[in-house]
C-alpha positions in Angstrom: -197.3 -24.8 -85.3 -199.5 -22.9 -83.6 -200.4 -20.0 -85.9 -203.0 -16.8 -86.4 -205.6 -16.5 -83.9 -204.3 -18.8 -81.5 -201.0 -17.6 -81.4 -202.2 -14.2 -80.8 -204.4 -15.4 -78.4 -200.9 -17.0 -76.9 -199.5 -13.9 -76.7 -202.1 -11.8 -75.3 -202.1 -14.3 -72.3 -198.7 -13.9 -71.8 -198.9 -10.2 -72.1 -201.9 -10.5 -69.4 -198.8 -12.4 -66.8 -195.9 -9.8 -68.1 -197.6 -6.9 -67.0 -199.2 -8.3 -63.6 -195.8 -7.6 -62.6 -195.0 -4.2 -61.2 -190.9 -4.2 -62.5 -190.6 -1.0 -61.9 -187.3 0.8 -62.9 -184.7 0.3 -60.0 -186.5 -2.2 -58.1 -185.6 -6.3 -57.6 -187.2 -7.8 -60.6 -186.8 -11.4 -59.7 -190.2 -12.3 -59.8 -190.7 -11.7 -63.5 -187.4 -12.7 -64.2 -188.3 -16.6 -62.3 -191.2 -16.4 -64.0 -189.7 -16.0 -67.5 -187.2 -18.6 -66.5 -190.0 -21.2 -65.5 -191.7 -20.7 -68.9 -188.8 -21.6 -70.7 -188.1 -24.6 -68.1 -191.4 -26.1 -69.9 -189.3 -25.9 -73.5 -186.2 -27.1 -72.4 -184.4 -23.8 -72.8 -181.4 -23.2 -71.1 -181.1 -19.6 -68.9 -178.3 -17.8 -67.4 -179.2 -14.7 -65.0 -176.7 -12.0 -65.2 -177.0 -10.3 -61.8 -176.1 -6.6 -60.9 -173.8 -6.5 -58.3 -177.0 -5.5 -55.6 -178.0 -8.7 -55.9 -181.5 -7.8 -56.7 -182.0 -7.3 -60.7 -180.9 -9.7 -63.2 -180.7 -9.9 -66.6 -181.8 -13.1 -68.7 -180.0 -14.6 -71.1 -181.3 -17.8 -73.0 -180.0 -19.7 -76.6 -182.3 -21.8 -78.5 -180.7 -24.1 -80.9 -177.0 -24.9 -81.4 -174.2 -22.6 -79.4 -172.0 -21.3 -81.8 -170.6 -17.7 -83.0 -173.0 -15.7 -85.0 -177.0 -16.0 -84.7 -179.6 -13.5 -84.0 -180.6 -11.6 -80.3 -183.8 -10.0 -79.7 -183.6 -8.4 -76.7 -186.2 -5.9 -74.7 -186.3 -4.5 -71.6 -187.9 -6.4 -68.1 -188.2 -2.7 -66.7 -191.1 -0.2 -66.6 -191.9 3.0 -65.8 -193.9 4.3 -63.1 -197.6 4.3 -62.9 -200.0 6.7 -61.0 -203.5 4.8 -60.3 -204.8 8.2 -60.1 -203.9 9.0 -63.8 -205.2 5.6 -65.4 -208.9 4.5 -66.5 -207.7 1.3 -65.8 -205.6 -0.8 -63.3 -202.3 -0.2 -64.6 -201.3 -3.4 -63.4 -204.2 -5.7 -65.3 -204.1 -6.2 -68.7 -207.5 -4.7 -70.3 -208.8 -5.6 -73.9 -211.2 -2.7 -74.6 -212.0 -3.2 -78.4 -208.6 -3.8 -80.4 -206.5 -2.0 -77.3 -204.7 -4.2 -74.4 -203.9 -1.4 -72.1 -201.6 -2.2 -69.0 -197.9 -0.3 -68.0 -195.2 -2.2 -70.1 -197.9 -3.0 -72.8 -196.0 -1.3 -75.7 -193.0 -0.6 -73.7 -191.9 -3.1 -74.1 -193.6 -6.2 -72.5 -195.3 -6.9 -75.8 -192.4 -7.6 -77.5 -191.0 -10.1 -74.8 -194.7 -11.9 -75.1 -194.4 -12.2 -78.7 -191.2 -13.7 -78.4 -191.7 -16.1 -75.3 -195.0 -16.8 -77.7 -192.7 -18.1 -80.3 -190.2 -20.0 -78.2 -192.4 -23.7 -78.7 -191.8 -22.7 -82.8 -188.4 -21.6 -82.3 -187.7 -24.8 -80.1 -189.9 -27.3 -82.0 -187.2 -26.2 -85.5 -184.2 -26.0 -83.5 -182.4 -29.2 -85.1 -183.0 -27.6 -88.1 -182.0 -23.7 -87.1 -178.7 -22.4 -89.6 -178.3 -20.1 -86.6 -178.8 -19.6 -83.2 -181.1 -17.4 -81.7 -180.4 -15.4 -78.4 -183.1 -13.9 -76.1 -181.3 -10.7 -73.9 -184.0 -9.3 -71.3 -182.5 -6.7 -69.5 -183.1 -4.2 -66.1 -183.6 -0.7 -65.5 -183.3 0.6 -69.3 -185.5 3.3 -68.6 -183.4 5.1 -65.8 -180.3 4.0 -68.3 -179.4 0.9 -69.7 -178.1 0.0 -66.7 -178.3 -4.1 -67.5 -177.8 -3.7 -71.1 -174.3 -2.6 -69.9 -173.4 -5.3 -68.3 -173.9 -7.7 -71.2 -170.8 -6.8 -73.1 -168.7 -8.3 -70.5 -171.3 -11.1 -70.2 -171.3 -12.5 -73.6 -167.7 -11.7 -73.4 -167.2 -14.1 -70.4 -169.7 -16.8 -72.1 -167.3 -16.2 -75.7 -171.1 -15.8 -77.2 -171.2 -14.0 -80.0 -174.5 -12.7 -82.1 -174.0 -11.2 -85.2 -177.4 -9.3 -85.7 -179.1 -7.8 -82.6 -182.9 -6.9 -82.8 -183.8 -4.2 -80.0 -187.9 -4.9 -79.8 -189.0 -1.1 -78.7 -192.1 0.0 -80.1 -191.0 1.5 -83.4 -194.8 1.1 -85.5 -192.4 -1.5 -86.9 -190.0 0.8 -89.0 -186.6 0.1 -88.7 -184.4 2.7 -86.6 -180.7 1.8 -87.3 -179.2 4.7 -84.9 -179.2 7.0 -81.9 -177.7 9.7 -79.7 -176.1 8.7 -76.7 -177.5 10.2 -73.1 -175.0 10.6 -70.6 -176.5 11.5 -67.0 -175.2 13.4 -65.0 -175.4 14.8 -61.4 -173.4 17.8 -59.8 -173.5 18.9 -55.8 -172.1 22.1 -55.2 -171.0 22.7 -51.9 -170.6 26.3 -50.2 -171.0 27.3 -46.7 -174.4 28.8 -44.9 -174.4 32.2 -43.4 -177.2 35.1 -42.9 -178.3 36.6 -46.0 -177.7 40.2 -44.6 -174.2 39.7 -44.6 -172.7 37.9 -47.3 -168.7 38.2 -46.6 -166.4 35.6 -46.5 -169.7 33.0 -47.5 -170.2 31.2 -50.6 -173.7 30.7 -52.3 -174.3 27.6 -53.7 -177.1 28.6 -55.8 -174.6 31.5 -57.5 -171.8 29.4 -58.4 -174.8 26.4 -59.6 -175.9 29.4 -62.2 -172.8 29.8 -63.1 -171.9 26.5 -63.8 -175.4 26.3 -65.8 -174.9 29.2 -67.8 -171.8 27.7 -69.0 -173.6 24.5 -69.6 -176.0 26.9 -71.8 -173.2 28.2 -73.5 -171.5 25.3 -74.1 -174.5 23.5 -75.8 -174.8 26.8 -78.2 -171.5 26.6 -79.4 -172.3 23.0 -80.3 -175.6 24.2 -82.0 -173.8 26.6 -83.9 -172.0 23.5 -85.7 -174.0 21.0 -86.8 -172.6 18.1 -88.6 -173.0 18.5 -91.9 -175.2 15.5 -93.4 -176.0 14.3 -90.4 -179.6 12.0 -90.2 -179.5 13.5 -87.1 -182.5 15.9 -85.6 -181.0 18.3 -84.3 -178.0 17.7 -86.1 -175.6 17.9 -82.8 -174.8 16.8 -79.6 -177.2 18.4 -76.8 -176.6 19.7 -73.5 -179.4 20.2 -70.7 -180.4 20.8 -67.4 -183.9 19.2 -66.2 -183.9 20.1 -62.0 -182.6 22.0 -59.5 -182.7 21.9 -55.6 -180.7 23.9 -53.4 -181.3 26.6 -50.4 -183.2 26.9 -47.3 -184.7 29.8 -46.6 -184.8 33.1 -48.5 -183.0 34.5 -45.5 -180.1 32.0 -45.6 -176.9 31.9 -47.7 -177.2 28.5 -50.0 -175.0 25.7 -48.2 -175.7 23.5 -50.6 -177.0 22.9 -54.5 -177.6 19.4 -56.7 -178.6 19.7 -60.3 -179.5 16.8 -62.9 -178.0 17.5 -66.9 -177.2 15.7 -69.1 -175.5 15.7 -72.3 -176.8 13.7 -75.7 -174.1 13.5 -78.2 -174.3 12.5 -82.1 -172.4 8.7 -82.1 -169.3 10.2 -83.3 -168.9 12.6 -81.0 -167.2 12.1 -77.6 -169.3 13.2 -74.8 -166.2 12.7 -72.2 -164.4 15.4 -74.2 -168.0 18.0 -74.2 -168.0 16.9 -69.6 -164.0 17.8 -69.6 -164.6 21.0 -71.6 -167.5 21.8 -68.5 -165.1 20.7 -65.8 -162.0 23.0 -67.2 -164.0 26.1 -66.8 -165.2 24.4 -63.1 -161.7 23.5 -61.5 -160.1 26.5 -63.1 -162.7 29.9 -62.8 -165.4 28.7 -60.0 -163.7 26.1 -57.9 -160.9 28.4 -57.4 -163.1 31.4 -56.7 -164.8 29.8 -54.0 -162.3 28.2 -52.0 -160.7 31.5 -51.8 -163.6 32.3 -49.8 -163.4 29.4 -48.2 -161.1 26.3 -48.5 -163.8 23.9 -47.8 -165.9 24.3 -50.7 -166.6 22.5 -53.6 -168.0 21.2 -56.8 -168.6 17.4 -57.6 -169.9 15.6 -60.8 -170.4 12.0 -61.0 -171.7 10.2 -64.0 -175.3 8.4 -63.1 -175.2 6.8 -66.2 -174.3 6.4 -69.7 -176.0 4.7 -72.7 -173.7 4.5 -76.1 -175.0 6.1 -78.9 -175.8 3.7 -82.0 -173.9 4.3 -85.2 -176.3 4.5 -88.2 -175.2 1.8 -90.6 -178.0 1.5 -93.2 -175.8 -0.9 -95.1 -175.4 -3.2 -91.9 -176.8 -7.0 -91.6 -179.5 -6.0 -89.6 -180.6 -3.5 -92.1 -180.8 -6.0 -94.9 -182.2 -8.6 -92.7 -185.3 -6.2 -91.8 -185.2 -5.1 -95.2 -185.8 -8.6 -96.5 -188.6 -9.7 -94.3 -190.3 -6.8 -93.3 -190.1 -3.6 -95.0 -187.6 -1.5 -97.9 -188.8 1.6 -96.3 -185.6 3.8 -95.6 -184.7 2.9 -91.8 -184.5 6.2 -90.0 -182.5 7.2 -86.7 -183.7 9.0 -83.4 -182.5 11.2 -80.8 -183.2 9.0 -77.6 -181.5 6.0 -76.4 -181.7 2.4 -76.1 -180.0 -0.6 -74.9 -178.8 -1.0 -78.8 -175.5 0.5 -78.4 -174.7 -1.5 -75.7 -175.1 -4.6 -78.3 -173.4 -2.4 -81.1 -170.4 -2.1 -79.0 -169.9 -5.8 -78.4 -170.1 -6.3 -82.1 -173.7 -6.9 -83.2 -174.9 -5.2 -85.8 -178.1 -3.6 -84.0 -181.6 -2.5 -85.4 -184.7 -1.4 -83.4 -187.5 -2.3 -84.6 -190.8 -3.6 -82.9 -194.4 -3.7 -82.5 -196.1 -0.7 -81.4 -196.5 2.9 -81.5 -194.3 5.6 -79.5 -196.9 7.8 -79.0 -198.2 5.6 -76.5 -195.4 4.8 -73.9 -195.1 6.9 -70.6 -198.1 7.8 -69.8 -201.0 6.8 -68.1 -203.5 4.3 -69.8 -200.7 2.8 -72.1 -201.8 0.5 -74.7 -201.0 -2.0 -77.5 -203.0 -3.0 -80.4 -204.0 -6.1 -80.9 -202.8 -5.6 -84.4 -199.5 -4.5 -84.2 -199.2 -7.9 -81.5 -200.0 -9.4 -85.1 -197.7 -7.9 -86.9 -195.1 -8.8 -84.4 -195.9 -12.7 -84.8 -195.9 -12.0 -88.2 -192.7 -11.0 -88.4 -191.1 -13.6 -86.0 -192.6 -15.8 -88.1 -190.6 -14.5 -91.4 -187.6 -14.9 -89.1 -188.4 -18.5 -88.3 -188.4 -19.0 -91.1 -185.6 -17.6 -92.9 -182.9 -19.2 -89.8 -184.5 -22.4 -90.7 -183.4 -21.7 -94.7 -179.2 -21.1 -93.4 -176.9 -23.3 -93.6 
């Protein structure tokens, strides 16, 4: 076994590999996802890919040890955000040590965690015979514009009748154990009026009006909410969110609005249904605005589509994944956060789901991102611990 140094030294190396590849959110990510695939080759670990129906990103799926129900995933995301050169000290694309910092794009979030576990496949592999339980690997696309590959796996381990009973979401959590989050359902409305000039306004309808309209309603909407927070909740804020983050619409100050696209969103608590907060926004649309303006004129429109939805993850601080945490890591009181991750994609198929990984949060998305060299320790350190513990089941 290789252990301490060495297997830091492992990991860092591996890290260096991970982040040479720009995986940009949205883009094909085949070349880090053959490049994981040939690492396991070398340990005889079978992978599936799970493609998205583009034909271009993939998710990877591999089991060490024997195929049965139950087991433990650790899953983290291929996918990274974008990187400015202009912002960075460094290339954003080379791993660079400077003192006890790796800095690189992906070095907390989360390529660190998927080095630390590919640096513990030869363990995990080497025990297998002797493994009570399985242990799943789930690297997934384009979390960061919205789970997008995490949703497919449902229907993938479905299809495969694989079935973990703890998932272990690796994002950069200092290592204390988050067991829940709000939901984020994206969102993107066009409004569609007709152009005219400004000086005179009858018989036209202004996209950008009936957009404010619609906003303010959003606004109001998300006050009402605010004005009834669930009581106990771990929540902060303790209720579903709505909001609005850009706006484009209008030529000229001169010209009636033709046309209007906004980006919201809406962030419920898990208990809430965020289908029933978008039908309460698209009563007041089909029955006060849409109405309104196709009296004007027939022709015009609103449209909402959903861009994408990540499940919220039910706080269970009783839950498997809790205790297991609990047991070889910390007691501290796992907490709960208001953004998303891919774990309620793998609570929904019937894991019980804790993240929890190396890494601060503070230093994700933005320029000259960085790991510590120490919290990459504490991540084999823990792996470790879970080594050994599935080695102890029966």
């Amino acid at each position: 076994m290789i252990l301490g140094d060495d297997r830091l030294a492992v990991a860092e190396s591996l890290l260096a590999d991970l982040v040479a590849f720009p995986s940009i959110s949205g883009q094909p990510n085949r070349p880090i996802v053959d490049y994981i695939k040939t690492y396991l080759a070398q340990y005889d670990v079978p992978v599936h890919l799970d493609r998205h129906e583009d034909g271009k990103r993939f998710n990877l799926f591999a089991t060490i040890g024997t195929m049965r129900h139950g087991g433990i995933l650790l899953s983290g995301h291929l996918d990274v955000v974008p990187a400015n050169p202009e912002g960075w000290s460094y290339d954003p694309f080379t791993l660079t040590a400077v003192d006890d910092r790796l800095y690189g794009r992906g070095a907390v979030d989360m390529k660190g965690f998927l080095a630390l576990v590919l640096s513990m496949v030869p363990d995990f592999v080497r025990e297998q015979d002797a493994l009570g339980l399985p242990l799943h690997l789930a690297f997934t696309f384009d979390e960061e514009v919205g789970s997008f590959g995490a949703a497919q796996m449902p229907a993938f381990l479905k299809a495969h009748d694989i079935r973990p009973a703890i998932a272990i979401i690796g994002e950069p959590t200092g290592m204390t154990p988050f067991i829940g989050h709000k939901g984020g359902l994206e969102l993107i409305t066009d409004i569609y009026g007709n152009a005219g000039h400004a000086s005179d306004p009858r018989g036209k309808v202004n996209a950008l009006y009936y957009a404010a309209r619609m906003i303010t309603h959003i606004e109001d909407t998300a006050a009402e909410l605010a004005a009834k927070p669930a009581l106990n909740s771990p929540f902060d804020p303790p209720y579903s969110t709505l909001s609005v983050g850009q706006i484009t619409g209008g030529e000229a100050r001169n010209i009636i609005a033709e046309k209007c696209r906004f980006l919201w969103e809406i962030r419920p608590l898990p208990e809430d249904d965020p289908q029933a907060i978008l039908a309460r926004i698209n009563t007041f649309v089909e029955t006060t605005l849409v109405p309104e303006m196709q009296r004007a004129d027939p022709q015009s429109r609103i449209e909402t589509i959903i861009d994408s939805w990540c499940p919220g993850m039910q706080a269970r601080p009783g839950s498997a994944a809790a205790e297991l945490v609990a047991r070889l890591w910390t007691n501290a009181p796992p907490a709960v956060v208001s953004f998303g991750t891919d774990g309620g994609h793998f609570q929904m198929a019937g894991m019980e789901t804790i993240v929890f990984g190396p890494g601060g949060m503070t230093e994700m998305h933005q320029p000259d991102e960085f790991i510590t060299r120490g919290a990459l320790g504490e991540g084999i350190a823990f792996l470790t611990a879970l080594l050994g513990y599935m080695t102890e089941q029966d």
